[in-house]
LUMFIKE-349172 format. One record per residue (C-alpha): residue number from 1; x, y, z. Coordinates in Angstrom, 1 decimal. Layout:
# residues N
- NUM; X; Y; Z
...
***
This chain:
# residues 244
- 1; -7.4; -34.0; -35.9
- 2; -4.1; -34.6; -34.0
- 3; -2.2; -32.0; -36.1
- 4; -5.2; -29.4; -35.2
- 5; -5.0; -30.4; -30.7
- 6; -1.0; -30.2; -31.5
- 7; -1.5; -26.3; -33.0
- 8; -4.0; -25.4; -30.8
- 9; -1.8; -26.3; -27.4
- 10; 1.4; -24.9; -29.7
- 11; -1.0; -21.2; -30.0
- 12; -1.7; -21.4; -26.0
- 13; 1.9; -22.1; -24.8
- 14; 3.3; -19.2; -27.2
- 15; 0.3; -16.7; -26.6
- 16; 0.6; -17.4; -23.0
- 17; 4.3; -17.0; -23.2
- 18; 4.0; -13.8; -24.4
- 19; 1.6; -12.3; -22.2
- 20; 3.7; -12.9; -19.5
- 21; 6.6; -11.7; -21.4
- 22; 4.3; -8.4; -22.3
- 23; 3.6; -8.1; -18.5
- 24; 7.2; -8.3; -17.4
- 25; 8.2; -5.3; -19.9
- 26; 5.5; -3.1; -18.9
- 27; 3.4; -3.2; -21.6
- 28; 0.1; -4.2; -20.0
- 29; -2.5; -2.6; -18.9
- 30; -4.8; -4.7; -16.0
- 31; -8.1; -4.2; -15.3
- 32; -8.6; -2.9; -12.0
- 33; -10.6; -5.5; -10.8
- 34; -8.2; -8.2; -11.5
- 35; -5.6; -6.3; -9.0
- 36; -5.4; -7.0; -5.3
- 37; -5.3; -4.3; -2.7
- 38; -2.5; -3.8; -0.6
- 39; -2.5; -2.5; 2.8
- 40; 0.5; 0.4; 3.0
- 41; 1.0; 3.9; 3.3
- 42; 0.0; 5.5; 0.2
- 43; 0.9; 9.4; -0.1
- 44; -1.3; 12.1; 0.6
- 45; -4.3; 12.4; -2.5
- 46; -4.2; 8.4; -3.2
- 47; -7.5; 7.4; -4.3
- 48; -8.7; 3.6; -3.8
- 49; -6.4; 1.7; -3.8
- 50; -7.4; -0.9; -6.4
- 51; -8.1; 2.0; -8.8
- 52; -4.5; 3.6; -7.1
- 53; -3.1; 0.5; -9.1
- 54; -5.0; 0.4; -12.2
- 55; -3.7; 4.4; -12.7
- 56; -0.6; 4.7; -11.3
- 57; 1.9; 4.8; -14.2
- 58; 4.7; 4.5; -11.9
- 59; 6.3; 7.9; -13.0
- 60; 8.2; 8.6; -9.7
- 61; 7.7; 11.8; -10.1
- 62; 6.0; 12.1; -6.7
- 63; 8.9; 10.5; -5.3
- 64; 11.1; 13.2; -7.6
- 65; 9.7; 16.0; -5.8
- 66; 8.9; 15.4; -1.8
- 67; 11.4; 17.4; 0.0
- 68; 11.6; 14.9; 2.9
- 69; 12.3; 12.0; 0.9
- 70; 9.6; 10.4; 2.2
- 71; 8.3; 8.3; -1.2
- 72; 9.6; 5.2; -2.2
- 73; 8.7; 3.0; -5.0
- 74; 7.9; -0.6; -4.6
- 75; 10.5; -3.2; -5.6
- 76; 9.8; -6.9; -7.1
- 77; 9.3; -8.4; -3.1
- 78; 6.3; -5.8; -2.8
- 79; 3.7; -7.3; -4.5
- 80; 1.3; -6.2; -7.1
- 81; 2.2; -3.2; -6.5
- 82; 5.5; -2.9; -8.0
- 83; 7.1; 0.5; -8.9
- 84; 4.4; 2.1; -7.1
- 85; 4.9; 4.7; -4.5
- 86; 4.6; 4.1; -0.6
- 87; 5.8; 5.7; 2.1
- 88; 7.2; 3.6; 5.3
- 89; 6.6; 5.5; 8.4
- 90; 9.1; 3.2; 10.4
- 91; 11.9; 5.1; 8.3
- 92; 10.5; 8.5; 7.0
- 93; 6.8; 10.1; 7.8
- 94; 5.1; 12.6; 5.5
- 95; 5.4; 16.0; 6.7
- 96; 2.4; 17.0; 5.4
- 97; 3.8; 19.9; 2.7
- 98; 1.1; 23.1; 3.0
- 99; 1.4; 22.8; -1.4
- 100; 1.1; 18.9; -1.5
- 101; 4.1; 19.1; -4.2
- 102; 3.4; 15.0; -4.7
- 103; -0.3; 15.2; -5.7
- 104; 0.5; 18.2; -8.2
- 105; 3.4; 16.2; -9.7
- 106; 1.1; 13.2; -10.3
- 107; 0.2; 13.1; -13.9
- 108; -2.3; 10.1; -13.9
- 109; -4.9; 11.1; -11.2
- 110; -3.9; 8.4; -8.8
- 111; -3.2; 10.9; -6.7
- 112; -6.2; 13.3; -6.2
- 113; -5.7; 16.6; -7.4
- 114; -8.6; 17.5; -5.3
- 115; -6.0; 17.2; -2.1
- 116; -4.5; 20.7; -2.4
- 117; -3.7; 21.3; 1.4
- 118; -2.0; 19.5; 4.1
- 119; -5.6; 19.7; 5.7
- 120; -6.8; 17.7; 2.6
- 121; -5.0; 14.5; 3.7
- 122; -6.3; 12.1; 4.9
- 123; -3.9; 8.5; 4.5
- 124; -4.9; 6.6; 7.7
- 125; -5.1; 7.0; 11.5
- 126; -2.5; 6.8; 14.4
- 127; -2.8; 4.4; 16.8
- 128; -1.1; 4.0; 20.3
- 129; -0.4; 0.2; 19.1
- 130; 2.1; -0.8; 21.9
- 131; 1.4; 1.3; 25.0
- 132; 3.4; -1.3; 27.5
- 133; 6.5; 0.1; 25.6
- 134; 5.6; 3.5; 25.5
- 135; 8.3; 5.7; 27.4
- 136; 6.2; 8.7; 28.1
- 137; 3.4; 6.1; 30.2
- 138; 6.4; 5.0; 32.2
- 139; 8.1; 8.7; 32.4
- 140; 11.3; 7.1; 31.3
- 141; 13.3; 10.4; 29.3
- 142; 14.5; 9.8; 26.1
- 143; 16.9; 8.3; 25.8
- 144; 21.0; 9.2; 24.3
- 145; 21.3; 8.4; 20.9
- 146; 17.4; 7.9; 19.7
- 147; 18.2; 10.0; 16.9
- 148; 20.4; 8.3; 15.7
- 149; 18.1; 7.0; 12.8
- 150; 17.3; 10.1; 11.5
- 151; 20.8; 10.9; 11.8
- 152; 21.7; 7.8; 9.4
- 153; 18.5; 8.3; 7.0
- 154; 19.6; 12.3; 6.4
- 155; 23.4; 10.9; 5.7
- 156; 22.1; 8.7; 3.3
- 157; 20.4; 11.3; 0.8
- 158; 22.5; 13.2; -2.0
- 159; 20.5; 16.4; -1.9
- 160; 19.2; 17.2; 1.8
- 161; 17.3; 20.5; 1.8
- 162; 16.6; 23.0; 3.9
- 163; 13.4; 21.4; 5.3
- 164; 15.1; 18.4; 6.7
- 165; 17.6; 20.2; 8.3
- 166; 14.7; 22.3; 9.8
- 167; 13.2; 18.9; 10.9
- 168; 16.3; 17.6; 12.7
- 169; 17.4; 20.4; 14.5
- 170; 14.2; 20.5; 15.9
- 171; 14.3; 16.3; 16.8
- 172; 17.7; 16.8; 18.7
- 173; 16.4; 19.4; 21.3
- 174; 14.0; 16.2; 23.1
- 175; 16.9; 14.1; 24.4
- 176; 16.9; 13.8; 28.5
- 177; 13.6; 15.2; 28.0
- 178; 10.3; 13.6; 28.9
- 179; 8.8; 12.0; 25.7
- 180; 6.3; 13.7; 23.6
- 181; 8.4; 13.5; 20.7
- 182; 4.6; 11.7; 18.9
- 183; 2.8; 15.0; 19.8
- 184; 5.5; 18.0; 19.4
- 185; 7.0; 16.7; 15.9
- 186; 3.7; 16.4; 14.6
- 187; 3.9; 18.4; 11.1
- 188; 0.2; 19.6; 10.4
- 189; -0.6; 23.1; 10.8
- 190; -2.6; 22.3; 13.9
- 191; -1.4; 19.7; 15.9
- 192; -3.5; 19.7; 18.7
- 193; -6.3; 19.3; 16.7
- 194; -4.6; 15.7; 15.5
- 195; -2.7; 14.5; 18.7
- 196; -1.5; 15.6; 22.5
- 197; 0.0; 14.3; 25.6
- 198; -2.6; 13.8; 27.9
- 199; -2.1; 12.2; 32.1
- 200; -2.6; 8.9; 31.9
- 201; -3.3; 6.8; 35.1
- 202; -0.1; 5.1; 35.4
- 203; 1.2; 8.5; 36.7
- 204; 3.3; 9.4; 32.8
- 205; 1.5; 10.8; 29.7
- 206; -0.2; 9.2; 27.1
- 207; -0.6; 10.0; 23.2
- 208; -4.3; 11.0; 22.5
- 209; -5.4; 10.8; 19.1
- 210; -8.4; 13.0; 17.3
- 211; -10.0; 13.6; 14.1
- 212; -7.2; 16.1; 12.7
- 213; -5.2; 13.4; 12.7
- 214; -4.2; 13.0; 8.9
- 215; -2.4; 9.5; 9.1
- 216; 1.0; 10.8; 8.1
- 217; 2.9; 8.5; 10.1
- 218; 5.3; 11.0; 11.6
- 219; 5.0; 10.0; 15.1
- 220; 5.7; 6.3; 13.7
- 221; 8.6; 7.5; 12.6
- 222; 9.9; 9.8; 15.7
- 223; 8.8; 7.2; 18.5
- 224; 11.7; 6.4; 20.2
- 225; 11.3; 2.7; 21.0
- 226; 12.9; -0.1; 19.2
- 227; 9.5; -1.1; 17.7
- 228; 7.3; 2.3; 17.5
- 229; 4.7; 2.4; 20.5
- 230; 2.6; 4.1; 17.9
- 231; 1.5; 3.5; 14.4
- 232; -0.2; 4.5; 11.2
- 233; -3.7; 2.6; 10.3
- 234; -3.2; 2.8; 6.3
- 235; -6.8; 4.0; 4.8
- 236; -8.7; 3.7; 8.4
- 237; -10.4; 7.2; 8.9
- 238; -10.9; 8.1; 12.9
- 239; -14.3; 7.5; 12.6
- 240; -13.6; 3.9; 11.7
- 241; -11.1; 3.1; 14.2
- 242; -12.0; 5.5; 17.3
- 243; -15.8; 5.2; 16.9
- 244; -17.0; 1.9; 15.5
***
């Protein structure tokens, strides 16, 4: 009886061994129900995100073909989600591609092939988080040097093209100006329906956000404070946020 506890814990230890060994290579497949959600910036076509996880193979193929370098994959400090593509709107926003190269690159259907458009996507909601440090409430211009990130992040890449330079030429013109940096960069093919700079009763302007707004965290990403006044809702529609 001993000898049969003794092989019994001895088939446990190894089988469990190798499960986790199998998991750490790759090789298995979770349910989706066993995988927690997490709440970031997925790109434009990501379905649920529990069943985002369970089908993302983690190609990078999406990441492989945005032309703003927008996608990055998850590392080891980021969760379940590791090798998995996100998009941090603090460093570089989706500009909203008319073809939505990402979505057609995706092989696995975690991104929705159904998302054809730049009208199609729909990744969260904008949100003036931090008016008190808003500059354009307190009609302070912008300021020498906020560009400097963008600056840095363009540097950084090995193959910049022609759409990023687009992008920054057009971010340089706002310095000295008065802010509205969140409303005028604002990539969709109609802005106004998404955001606009509207008088605000401190005497500067204010970011107003409606239901074009596609949640592609460009105005995160241009906001010229040291923490961006405004900020993407990941996977909170307008009707959620604005109406509830």
């Amino acid at each position: 009886m001993a000898t049969v506890k003794t092989d019994r814990r001895d088939f446990i230890k190894y089988s469990t061994m190798g499960l986790f060994a199998l998991a750490a290579g790759g090789g298995m497949v979770f349910s989706p129900y066993t995988l927690k959600a997490e709440n970031r910036l997925r790109p434009p076509g990501a379905v649920d995100e529990k069943e985002f996880l369970a089908l993302c193979i983690k190609c990078g193929q999406c990441l492989q073909v945005c032309p703003y370098h927008s996608i990055e994959l998850a590392d080891f400090g980021k969760g379940h989600g590791v090798g998995t593509p996100y998009i941090d709107a603090t460093i570089r926003g989706c500009y909203a591609c008319e073809a939505v190269p990402c979505v057609l690159a995706c092989p696995s259907g975690a991104l929705d092939h159904a998302c054809e458009k730049a009208t199609d996507i729909k990744m969260g909601i904008a949100v003036l988080e931090f008016p008190d440090t808003c500059i354009a409430m307190s009609n302070t211009p912008i300021p020498k040097g906020y560009n400097d990130k963008m600056h840095k992040f363009i540097a950084a890449q090995n193959n910049v093209t022609k759409y990023e330079k687009e992008v920054l030429e057009k971010f340089d013109e706002f310095e000295g100006k008065q802010c509205t940096l969140c409303a005028d960069m604002c990539p969709i093919p109609n802005p106004l329906s998404a955001i606009s700079m509207v008088r605000d009763k401190s005497g500067g302007s204010r970011p107003e956000i409606y239901d074009g707004c596609i949640g592609c965290g460009v105005c995160e990403e241009v906001c010229p404070t040291m923490k961006p006044s405004i900020v993407v809702k990941p996977r909170v529609s307008f009707e959620q946020y604005y109406k509830s």
